[in-house]
Each structure stands twice: as structure tokens, then as C-alpha cells.
C-alpha positions as CSV (number, residue, x, y, z in Angstrom):
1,X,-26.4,68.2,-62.0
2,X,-24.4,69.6,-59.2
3,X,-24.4,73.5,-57.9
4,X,-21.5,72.9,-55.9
5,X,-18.6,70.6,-55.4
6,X,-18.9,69.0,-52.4
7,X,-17.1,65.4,-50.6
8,X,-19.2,63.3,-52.0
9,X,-18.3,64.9,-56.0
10,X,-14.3,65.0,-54.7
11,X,-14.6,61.4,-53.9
12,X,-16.4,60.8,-57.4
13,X,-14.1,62.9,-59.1
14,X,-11.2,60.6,-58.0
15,X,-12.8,57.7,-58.8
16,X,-13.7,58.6,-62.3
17,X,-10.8,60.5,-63.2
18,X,-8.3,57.1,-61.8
19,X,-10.4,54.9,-64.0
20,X,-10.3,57.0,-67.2
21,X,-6.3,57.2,-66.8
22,X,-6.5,53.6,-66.6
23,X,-8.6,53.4,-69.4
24,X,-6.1,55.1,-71.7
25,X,-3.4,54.3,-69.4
26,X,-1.7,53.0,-72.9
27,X,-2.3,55.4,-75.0
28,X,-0.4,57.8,-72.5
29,X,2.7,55.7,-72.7
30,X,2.7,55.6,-76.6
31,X,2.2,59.7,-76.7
32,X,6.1,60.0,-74.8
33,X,8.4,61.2,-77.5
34,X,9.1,64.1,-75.6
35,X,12.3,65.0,-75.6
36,X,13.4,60.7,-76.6
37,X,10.8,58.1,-76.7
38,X,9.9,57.1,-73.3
39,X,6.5,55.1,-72.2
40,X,5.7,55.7,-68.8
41,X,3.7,58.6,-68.5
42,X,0.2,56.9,-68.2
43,X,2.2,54.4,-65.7
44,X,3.1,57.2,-63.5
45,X,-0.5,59.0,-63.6
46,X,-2.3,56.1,-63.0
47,X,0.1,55.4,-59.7
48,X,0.1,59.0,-58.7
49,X,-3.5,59.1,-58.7
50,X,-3.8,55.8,-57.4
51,X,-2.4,57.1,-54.1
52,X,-4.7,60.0,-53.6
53,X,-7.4,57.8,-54.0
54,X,-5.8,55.6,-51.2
55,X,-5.7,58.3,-49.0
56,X,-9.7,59.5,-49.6
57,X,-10.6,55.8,-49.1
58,X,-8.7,55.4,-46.2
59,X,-9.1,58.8,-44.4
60,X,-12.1,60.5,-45.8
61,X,-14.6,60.2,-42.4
62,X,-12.4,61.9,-40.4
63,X,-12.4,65.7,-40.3
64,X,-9.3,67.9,-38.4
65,X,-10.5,70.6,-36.3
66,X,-8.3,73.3,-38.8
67,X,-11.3,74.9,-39.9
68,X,-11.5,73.1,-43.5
69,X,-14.9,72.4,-44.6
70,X,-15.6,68.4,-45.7
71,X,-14.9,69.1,-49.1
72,X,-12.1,71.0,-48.2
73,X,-10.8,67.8,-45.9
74,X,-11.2,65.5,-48.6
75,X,-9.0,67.8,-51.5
76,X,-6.4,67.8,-49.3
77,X,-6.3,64.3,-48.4
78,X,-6.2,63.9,-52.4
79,X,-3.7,66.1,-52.9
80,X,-1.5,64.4,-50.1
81,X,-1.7,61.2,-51.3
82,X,-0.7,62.2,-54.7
83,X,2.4,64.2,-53.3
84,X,3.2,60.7,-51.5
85,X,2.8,58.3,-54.6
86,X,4.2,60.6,-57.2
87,X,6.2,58.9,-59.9
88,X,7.7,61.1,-63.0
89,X,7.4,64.4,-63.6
90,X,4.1,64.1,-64.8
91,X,3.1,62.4,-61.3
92,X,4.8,65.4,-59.4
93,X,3.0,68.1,-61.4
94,X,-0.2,66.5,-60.9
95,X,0.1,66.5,-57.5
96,X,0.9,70.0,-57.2
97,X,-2.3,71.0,-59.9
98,X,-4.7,68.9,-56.5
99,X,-2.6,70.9,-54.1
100,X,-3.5,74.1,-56.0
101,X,-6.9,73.7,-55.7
102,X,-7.0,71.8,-52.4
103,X,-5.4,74.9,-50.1
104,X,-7.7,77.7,-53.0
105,X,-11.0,75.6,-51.9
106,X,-10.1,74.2,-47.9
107,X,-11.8,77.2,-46.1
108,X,-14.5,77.9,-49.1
109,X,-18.1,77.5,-47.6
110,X,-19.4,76.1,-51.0
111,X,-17.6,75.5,-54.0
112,X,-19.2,77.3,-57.4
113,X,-18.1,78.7,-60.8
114,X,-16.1,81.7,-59.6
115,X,-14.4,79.3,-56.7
116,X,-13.6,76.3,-59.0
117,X,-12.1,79.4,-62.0
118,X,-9.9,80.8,-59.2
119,X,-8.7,77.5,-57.8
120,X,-8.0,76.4,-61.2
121,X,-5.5,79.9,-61.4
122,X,-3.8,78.9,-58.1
123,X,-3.6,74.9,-59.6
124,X,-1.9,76.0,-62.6
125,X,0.6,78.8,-60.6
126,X,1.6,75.4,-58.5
127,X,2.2,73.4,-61.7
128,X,4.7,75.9,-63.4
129,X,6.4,76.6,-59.6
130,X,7.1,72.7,-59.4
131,X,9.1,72.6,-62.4
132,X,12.7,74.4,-62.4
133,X,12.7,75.0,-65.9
134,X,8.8,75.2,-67.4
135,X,8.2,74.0,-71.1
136,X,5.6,75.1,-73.2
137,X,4.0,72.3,-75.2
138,X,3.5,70.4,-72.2
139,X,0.9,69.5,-69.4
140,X,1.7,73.0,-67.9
141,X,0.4,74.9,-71.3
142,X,-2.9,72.8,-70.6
143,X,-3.7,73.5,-67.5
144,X,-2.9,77.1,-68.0
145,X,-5.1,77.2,-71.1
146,X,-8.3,75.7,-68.7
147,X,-7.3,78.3,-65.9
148,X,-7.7,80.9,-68.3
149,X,-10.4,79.8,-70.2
150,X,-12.5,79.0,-66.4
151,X,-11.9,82.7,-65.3
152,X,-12.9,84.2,-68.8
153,X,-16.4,82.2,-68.2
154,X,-16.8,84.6,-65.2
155,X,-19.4,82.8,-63.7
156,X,-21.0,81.4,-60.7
157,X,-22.2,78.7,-62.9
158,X,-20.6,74.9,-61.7
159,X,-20.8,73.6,-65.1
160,X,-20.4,76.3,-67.2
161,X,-16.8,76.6,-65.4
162,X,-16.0,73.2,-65.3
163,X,-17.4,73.1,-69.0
164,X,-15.1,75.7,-70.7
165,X,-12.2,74.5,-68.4
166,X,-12.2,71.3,-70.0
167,X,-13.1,72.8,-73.5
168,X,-9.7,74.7,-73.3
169,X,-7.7,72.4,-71.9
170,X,-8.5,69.9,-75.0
171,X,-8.0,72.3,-77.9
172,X,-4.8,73.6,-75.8
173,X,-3.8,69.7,-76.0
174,X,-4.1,69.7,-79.8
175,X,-1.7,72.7,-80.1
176,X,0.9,71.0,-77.7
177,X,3.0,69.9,-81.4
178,X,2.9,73.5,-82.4
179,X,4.9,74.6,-79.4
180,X,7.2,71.5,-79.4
181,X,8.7,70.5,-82.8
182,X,9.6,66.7,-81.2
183,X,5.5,66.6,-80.8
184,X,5.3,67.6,-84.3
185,X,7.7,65.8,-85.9
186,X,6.4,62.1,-83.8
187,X,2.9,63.6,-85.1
188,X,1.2,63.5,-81.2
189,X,0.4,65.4,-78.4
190,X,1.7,66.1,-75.4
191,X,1.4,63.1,-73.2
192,X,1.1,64.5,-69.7
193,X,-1.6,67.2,-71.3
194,X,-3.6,64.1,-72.6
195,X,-3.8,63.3,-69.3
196,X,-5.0,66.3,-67.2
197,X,-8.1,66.8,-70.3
198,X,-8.9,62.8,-69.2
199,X,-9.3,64.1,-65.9
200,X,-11.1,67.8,-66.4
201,X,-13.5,65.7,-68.4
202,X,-14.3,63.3,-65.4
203,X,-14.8,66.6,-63.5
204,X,-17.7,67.6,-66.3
205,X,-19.4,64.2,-66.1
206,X,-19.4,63.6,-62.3
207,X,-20.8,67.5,-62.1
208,X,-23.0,66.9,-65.2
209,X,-24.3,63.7,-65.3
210,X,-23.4,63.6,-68.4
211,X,-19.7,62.3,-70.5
212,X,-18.3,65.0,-72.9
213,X,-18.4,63.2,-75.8
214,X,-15.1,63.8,-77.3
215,X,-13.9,62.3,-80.0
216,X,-11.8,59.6,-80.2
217,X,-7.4,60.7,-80.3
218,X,-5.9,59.6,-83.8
219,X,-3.6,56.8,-82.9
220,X,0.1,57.9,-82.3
221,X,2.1,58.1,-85.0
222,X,4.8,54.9,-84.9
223,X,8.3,55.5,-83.5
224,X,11.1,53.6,-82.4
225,X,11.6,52.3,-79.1
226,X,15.0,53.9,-77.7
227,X,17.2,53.4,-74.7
228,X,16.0,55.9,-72.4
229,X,12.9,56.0,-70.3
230,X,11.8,59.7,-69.3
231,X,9.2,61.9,-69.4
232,X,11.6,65.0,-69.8
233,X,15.2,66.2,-69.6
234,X,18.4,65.9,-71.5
235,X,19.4,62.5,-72.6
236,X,22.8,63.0,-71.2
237,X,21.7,62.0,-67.8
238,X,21.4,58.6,-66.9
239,X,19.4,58.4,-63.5
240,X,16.2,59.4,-62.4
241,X,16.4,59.8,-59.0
242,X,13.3,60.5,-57.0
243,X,12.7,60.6,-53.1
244,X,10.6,62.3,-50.7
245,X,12.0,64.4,-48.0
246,X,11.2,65.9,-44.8
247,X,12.9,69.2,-44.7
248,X,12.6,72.7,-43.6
249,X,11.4,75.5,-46.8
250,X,15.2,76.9,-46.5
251,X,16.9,73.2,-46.1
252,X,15.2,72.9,-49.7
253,X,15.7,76.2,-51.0
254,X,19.6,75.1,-51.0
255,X,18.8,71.9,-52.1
256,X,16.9,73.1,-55.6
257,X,20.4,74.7,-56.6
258,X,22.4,72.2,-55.7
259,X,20.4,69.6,-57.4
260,X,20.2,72.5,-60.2
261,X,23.8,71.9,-61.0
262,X,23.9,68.3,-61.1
263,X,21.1,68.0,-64.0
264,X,18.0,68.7,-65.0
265,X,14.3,67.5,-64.9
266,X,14.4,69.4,-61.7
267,X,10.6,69.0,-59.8
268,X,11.4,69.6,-55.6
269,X,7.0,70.4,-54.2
270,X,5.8,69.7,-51.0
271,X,2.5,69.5,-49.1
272,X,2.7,72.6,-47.0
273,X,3.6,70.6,-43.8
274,X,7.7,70.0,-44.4
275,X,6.6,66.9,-46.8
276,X,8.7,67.5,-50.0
277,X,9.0,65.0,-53.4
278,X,12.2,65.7,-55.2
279,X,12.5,64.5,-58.8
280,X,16.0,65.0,-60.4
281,X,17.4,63.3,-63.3
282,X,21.1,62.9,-63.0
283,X,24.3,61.3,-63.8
284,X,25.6,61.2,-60.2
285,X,23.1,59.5,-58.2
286,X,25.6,59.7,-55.0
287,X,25.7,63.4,-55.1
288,X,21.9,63.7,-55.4
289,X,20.8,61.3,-52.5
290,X,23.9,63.0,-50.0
291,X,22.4,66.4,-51.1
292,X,18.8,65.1,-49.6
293,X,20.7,64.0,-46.6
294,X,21.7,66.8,-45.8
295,X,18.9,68.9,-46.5
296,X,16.6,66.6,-44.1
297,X,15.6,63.1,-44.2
298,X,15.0,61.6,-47.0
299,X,13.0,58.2,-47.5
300,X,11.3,56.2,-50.1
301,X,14.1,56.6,-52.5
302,X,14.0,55.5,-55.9
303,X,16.3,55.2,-58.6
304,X,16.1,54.0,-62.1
305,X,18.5,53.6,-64.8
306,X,16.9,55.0,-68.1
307,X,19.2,52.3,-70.4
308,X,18.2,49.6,-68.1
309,X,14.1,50.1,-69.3
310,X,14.0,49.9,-73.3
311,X,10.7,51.4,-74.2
312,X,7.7,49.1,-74.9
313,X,6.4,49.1,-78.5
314,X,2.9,50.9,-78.5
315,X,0.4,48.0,-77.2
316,X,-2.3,47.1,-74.7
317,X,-2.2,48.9,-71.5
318,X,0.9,47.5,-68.5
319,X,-1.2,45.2,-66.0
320,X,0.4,43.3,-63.5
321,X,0.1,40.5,-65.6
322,X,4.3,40.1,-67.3
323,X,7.3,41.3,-66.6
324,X,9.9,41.0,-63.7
325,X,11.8,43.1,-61.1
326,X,14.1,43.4,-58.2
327,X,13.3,45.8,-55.1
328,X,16.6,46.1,-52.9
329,X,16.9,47.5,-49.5
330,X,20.2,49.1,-48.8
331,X,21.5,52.2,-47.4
332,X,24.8,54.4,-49.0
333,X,24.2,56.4,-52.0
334,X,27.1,54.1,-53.9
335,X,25.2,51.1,-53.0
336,X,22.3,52.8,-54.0
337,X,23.7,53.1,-57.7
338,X,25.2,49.9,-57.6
339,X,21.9,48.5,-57.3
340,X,20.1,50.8,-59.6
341,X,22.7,50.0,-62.3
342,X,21.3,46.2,-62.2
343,X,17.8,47.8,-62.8
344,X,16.5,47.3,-59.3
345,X,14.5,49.7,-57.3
346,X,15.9,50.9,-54.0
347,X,14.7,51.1,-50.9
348,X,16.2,53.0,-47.6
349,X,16.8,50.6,-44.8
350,X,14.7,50.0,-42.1
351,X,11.3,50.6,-44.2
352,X,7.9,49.4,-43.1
353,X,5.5,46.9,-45.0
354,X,4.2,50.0,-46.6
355,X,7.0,51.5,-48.2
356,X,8.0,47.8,-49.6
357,X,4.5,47.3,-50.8
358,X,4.6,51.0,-52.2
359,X,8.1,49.9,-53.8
360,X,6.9,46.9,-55.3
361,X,3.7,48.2,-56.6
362,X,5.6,51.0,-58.4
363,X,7.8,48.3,-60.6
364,X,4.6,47.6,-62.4
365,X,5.4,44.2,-62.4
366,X,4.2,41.0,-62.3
367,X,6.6,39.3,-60.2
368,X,9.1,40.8,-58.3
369,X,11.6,39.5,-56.1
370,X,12.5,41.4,-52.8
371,X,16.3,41.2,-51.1
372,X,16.1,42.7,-47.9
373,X,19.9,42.4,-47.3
374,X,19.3,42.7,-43.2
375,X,17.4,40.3,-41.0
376,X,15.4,42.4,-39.4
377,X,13.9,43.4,-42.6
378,X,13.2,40.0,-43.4
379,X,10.1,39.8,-41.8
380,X,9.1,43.2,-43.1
381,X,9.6,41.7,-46.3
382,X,7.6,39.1,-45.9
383,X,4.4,40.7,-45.1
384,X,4.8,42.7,-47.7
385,X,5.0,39.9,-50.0
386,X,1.7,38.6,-48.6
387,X,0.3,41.7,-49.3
388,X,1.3,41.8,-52.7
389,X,0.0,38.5,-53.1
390,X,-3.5,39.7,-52.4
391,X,-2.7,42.5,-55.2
392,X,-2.5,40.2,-57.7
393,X,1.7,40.6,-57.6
394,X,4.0,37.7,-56.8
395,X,6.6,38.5,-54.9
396,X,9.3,36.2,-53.6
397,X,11.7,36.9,-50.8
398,X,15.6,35.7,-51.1
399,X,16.7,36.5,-47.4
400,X,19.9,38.3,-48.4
401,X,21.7,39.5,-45.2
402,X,24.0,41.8,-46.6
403,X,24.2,44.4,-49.9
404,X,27.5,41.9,-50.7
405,X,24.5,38.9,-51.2
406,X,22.1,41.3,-53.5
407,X,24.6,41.9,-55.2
408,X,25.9,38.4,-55.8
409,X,22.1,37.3,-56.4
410,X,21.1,40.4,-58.7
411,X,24.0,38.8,-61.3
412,X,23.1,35.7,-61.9
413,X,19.2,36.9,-63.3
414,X,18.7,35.5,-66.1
415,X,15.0,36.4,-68.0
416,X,14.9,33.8,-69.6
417,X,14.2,31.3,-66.5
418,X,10.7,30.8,-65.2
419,X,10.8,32.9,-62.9
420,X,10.6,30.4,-59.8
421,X,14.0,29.1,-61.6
422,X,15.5,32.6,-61.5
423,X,14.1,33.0,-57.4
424,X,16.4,29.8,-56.7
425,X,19.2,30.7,-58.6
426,X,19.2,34.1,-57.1
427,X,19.0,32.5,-53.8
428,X,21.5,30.1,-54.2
429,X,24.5,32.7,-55.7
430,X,23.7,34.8,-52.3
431,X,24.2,31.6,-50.2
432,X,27.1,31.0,-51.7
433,X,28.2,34.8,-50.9
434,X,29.9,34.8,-47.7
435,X,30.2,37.7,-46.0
436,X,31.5,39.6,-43.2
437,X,31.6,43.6,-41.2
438,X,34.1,45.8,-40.0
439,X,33.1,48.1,-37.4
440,X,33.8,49.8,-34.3
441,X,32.5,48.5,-31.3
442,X,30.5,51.3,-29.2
443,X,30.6,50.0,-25.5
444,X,32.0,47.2,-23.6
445,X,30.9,43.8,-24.4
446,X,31.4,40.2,-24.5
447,X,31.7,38.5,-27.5
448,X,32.3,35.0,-29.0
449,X,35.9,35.8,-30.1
450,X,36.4,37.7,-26.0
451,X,35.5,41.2,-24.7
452,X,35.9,44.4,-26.2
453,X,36.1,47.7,-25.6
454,X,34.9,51.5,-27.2
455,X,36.4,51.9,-30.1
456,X,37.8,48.3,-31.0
457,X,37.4,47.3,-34.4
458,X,35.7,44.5,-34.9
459,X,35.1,41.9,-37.6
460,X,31.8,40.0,-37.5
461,X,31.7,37.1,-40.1
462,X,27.7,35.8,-40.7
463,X,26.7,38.2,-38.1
464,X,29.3,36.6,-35.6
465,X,32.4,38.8,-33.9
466,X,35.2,37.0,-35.4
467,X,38.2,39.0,-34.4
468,X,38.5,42.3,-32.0
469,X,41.4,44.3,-33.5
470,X,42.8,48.4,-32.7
471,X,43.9,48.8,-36.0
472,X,41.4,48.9,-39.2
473,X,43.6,48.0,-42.0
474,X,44.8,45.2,-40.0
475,X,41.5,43.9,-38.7
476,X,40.2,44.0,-42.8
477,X,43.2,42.0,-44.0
478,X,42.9,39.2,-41.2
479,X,39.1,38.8,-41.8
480,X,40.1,38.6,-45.5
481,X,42.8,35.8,-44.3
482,X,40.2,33.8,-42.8
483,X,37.5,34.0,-44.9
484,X,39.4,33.1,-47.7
485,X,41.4,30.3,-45.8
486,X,37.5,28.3,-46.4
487,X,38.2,28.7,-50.4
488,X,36.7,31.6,-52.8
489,X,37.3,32.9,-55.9
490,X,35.8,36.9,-56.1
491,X,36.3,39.4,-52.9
492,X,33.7,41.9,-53.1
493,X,34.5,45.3,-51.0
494,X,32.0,48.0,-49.9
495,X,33.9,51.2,-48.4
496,X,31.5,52.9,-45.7
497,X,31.3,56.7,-45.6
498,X,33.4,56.8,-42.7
499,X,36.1,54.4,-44.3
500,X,39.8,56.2,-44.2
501,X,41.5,57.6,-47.7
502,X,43.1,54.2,-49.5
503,X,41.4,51.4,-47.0
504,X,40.1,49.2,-50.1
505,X,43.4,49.8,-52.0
506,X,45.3,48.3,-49.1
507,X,43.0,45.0,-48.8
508,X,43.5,45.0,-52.1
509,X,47.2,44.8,-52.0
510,X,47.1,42.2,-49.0
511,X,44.5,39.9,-51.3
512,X,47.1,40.5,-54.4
513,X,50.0,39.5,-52.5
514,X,48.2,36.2,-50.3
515,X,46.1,35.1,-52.4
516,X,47.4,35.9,-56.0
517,X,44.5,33.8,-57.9
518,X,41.6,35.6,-56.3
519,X,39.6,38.7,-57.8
520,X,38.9,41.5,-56.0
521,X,36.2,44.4,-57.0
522,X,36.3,47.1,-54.8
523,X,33.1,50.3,-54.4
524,X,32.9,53.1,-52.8
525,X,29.3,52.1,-50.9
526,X,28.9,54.7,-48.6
527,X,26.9,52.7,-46.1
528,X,27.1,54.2,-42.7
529,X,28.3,52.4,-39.3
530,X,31.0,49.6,-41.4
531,X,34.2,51.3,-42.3
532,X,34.1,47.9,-44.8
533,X,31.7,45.2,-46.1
534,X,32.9,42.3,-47.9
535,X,32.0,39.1,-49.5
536,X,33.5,36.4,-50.4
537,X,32.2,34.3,-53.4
């Protein structure tokens, strides 16, 4: 039995706590009826903590000369990694709970009963300040029930703390239905809550020696699958948008009430160190990536389309054993929800191995195929794949060059190919995409199609400068003219953020009046750099 909470316990504590989630990982997932039935809440625990055990394994022998004692070192690290690897709101709350009692116990010689009662205060005082609009009934009712109930114990005690912490939080669990009537009516608990007692009770045992002992939960009480897939909010928003940001504290401050008016779900925590994870859901996905940008710089951006994830009937826990998905990388916040609205998870352009890997571990998938759309990501892509690979994932790379390619590959998915099938078909639709840019050249240069000067506008076909132009409109149609002089059926146009009022409409017009017989879909794409992207199918 331990006095005192040291490294070694954190490290434990991790350990345990990420297997029990696992364990139950499941159950979690059927407890989502909160406020539609969704089943990702065990998911998006078990990946949140997942990363903050990442983090101990990868950085735990290495102290920072800040002052923080070992086991001070290694509740940060924790709490770090599950800022970075947050998913849902149940993820982003649970990092903020390790951040609570990471910066209560950093400077702490030795960690006791009256230290671990007032961490647990600060932990839950984080938890209700991540959330814009805090619901009782939830995971934030049970960690304030075991703050309370650890500071009533008034003792220097390690278990006895830890002991009545856990205590609380369980019996606070069971009332969860009382203070939500969509617990009550679905006959469960509050899913999240489940999941923090899972985790105070792998506390007890790696301080005790000794498991709890609780009883087994009843089984959830059956309900319907529905359309959506969240952990909270309105159903009247569509998207879940979630990406970290490095931004200043008053960047963000305007941030929160922007993002405020654009839905709900609202979660915006950082680490302390300009690190920020914003979790939104929203029916403008646009307005909610452009309001990151201009906060600071935001990276590893997510989006998922509720109706595009039906909610699994109640079953054996997810394992990276069925189930497909797409990770794109793109950049524009209207590419961004093209892409999401085809049920793939985006990625910002440019990303390391890391962030693909991190992307295509978070699909909880099987097999996932990867469409880098640039090929200098290509390679990225690869190694991530390999990666993968050793994870047990299979990943398969279709070297799109372009967003007009992913797009072309993304529709021809059909589920009910083997999936190697599906990979080739994919890959064949985008070789069959032709596509081109329009841009303005920077500085003097020497091209294929002759030299050019700042601030030509140039069309590059395949990569290649196909025609130097002064005048945008122009230079679109002509690059239209020729591509389409090589046959095609479907002219695919991606305005760039910098594109002038009515550009798309105009090629539009051209391609209506030349070429009567082809379709044209135009999108506002928002890319940066290409005033237009096309493709021609």
C-alpha cells in the first residue's frame, strides 16, 4: 500500500486506468443516449487516454529543470498527451480533470490525502471551465461529487482519500438519470461519468493493492440506433469540428464567442503553454476552421459528419479488426467540408507521419485508405502507412495530386467491394481526374510554355505551366479550352480564398457556351495560393 503518489504509481495509474477503459470500452459506447443516441464515448476515452500514455512512455526519464518534482514531471506529461489526443467532449474534459491535478501536484514534495483532496478540487474547477455551457447529470457532476467527497475525508490518509473519492464518484454515477430525464427515460447512466469512476477505481487498486470490487453495471437498456453521432449538443448541428490551436489566452478569449454563436458543444482548454484543443459542433464548418485561423494556427483538424456515422447497435467492443475509412489531406475550410461531407477525416496540408498516423488511428478502423492530394505528401503518407501496418491497421495510399482527384476517388467507394477492390477503383476514378492550377506567378522564371514574370497568371496542367496569361478569367477559360479539347464529361471547380467575386460563374458560362454537353460543379474551396482548381473527368 502506498503513502504517497509517486512516478512510478502515475505511470501505474495510466496503465491500469487505459486498460480498464478498454475493458469496458463497449459498454461506454452503448451508455450514449445523451442528448440522441451516439456510441463513441468509450472510443474517444480510450484514444484520449491512449495519448497520455504515449507521452509517459515516450518522455517519462527525462526531468525539465522547472522545479517539478518526478511525479510532478510525469502528471504533466499525462496531462499533455491527453490535451493532444483528445477526441469528443468527453476526451477534452478528461484532459482538463489530468491537467487539474497535474499543475495542483507539479511543485508538491510528496503527494498524500490532503494533496490528492485538493488536486481533485482544482481537477474538477478545470472540468466545469472547459465546457461553455456545464450540464449536470454528466461526467462533470461525478467528478465534483469525488472532489467533494475527497475533501470531506479531511485526511492525510492516501487511501482513505483516494477511497471515498471513488466511493462518491460511483454513487454520484448512479444518480446521473435523476438529473437528466434522457438518462432516465434510456434507463442508464451517464456515459462519460462511467468512465472517470473506471479510472478513480484504478487509482484505488494501484494505491491499494487491492481492486474495489464493484458490482457489475446492469446492461443498458436497448435503444435505437439514430443518425447522429455525439456525445453532447443540439441535434441541429451537423459537424463536429475539432482542432488544436496554438494561440495566445486573448486570441482565444475572442475565439470562445465567436465559436459561441456558431453552435454549441463548445470545449476551447489548453495546456498552459499556448497549446489549445477546440471542440465545437456546428453547421458551418467554414466559419469555425477561419475563426481558428485567425485566432492562431490551427493544426490537426478534424471534422466529422454526425449523419455520415449511424450508431452501432450495442455489441462487443470497436477493435481495429472491421470497418473502413478515408483520411484526406487538404487545405481551405470549403474543401474541408466537402471532404467531411463524404465521411472522411481531414487533415491540414503539409502534416508529418505523426499527425497522419494520429489521423488514421483516430478512424478506429480497420482499413483506411489515405489521399494525400500533393506529392510531397506522398511519401509522408507512405510511412505512415507502414506504421500503421505495424499497428495492426491497413492502410493503402492512392497518390491523389490534387483535392479535384480525392474528390473524384472519394465517389466511386462502394462498401460493398473488398476493400483491395474499392483501393483500385478509387485509384483509377482519380487517374482518370485530370487536373490543372491557376495561379500567380511570384518571380521571374522560365517555364515549359516561356518566361514569366511577377504577377502573371499562370495555368499549370499535371503540375506543368501550360499557359502564362495577365488576365485570370481569361487564363481559367483557356485551360478549360484545352483540357477539355482531350475529351471529358464533368468540370470540377475549387474557388481559392483569394478568387475575385463571380470567377467560377464566368468559367461556368464559357464551359456552357463551348462545350454545351459537359457538366460543371462549381465550390467555394477556399484553398489558399490558386485563385482556381479544376478537374476534368
Amino acid at each position: 500500500m502506498l503513502d504517497t503518489l509517486d512516478a512510478a504509481a502515475v505511470r501505474r495509474w495510466c496503465t491500469s486506468g487505459l486498460a480498464a477503459l478498454q475493458r469496458h470500452q463497449g459498454e461506454i459506447d452503448d451508455l450514449n443516449v445523451y442528448p440522441v443516441p451516439d456510441g463513441d464515448t468509450g472510443t474517444n476515452l480510450v484514444l484520449t487516454l491512449t495519448s497520455a500514455q504515449q507521452a509517459l512512455a515516450m518522455d517519462l526519464g527525462t526531468l525539465p529543470d522547472d522545479g517539478h518534482t518526478p511525479h510532478g514531471h510525469a502528471l504533466r506529461l499525462m496531462a499533455r498527451g491527453a490535451l493532444l489526443g483528445a477526441r469528443g467532449n468527453s476526451g477534452v474534459i478528461l484532459s482538463q480533470i489530468l491537467r487539474g491535478l497535474a499543475d495542483a501536484l507539479a511543485a508538491a514534495p510528496a503527494v498524500r490525502g490532503r494533496q490528492l483532496a485538493g488536486a481533485l478540487a482544482d481537477a474538477a474547477t478545470a472540468a466545469y471551465a472547459a465546457v461553455a455551457r456545464p450540464v449536470e447529470g454528466t461526467l462533470l457532476s461525478v467528478v465534483a461529487a469525488a472532489a467533494r467527497a475527497a475533501q470531506r475525508a479531511d485526511s492525510d490518509d492516501l487511501r482513505t482519500v483516494a477511497g471515498a473519492a471513488a466511493e462518491a464518484a460511483t454513487d454520484a454515477l448512479a444518480r446521473t438519470p435523476e438529473q437528466l430525464p434522457e438518462l432516465a427515460r434510456a434507463g442508464v447512466v451517464d456515459a462519460g461519468g462511467r468512465g472517470l469512476c473506471l479510472l478513480l477505481d484504478a487509482l484505488v487498486e494501484v494505491i491499494t493493492g487491492e481492486s474495489p470490487g464493484r458490482p457489475a453495471l446492469a446492461p443498458a437498456a436497448p435503444h435505437r440506433p439514430g443518425a447522429a453521432v455525439r456525445e453532447t449538443g443540439s441535434d441541429a448541428y451537423a459537424y463536429e469540428v475539432q482542432y488544436l490551436l496554438d494561440a495566445t489566452e486573448e486570441a482565444v478569449a475572442r475565439l470562445r464567442g465567436e465559436l459561441a454563436g456558431l453552435g454549441d458543444s463548445l470545449a476551447v482548454v489548453g495546456d498552459g503553454d499556448g497549446t489549445w484543443n477546440v471542440h465545437v459542433h456546428v453547421n458551418d464548418v467554414g466559419a469555425a476552421v477561419e475563426a481558428g485561423v485567425v485566432a492562431g494556427r490551427p493544426h490537426r483538424i478534424t471534422v466529422t459528419r454526425f449523419a455520415d456515422h449511424p450508431v452501432p447497435v450495442p455489441g462487443p467492443p470497436p477493435t481495429p479488426s472491421g470497418g473502413r475509412a478515408a483520411v484526406v489531406v487538404a487545405t481551405g475550410a470549403g474543401i474541408a467540408e466537402l471532404f467531411a461531407a463524404e465521411g472522411a477525416v481531414v487533415v491540414p496540408a503539409n502534416p508529418s507521419t505523426g499527425e497522419l498516423l494520429d489521423a488514421v488511428r483516430a478512424t478506429d478502423a480497420a482499413r483506411v485508405v489515405v489521399l494525400p492530394n500533393d506529392p510531397n505528401t506522398q511519401s509522408v503518407a507512405s510511412a505512415a502507412a507502414k506504421e500503421a501496418h505495424r499497428l495492426g491497421i491497413k492502410v493503402s495510399v492512392v497518390p491523389t495530386r490534387s483535392p479535384v482527384q480525392a474528390l473524384a476517388a472519394l465517389a466511386v467507394r462502394d462498401p460493398k467491394r473488398r476493400f483491395e477492390d474499392d483501393v483500385i477503383a478509387m485509384a483509377e476514378a482519380a487517374g482518370a481526374c485530370r487536373y490543372a492550377e491557376v495561379c500567380h506567378a511570384g518571380r521571374e522564371a522560365l517555364t515549359v510554355a516561356g518566361p514569366c514574370r511577377p504577377g502573371d497568371v499562370l495555368a499549370l496542367v499535371e503540375g506543368e505551366v501550360h499557359l502564362i496569361g495577365q488576365d485570370l478569367t481569361d487564363t481559367c477559360t483557356a485551360v478549360v479550352d484545352r483540357m477539355l479539347g482531350g475529351g471529358g464529361e464533368l468540370v470540377t471547380l475549387l474557388c481559392g480564398a483569394d478568387a475575385p467575386a463571380g470567377l467560377a460563374d464566368r468559367v461556368r458560362a464559357h464551359v456552357e457556351r463551348a462545350w454545351p454537353f459537359v457538366e460543371v460543379q462549381a465550390y467555394e474551396g477556399g484553398q489558399p495560393h490558386y485563385p482556381l482548381l479544376l478537374g476534368v473527368e
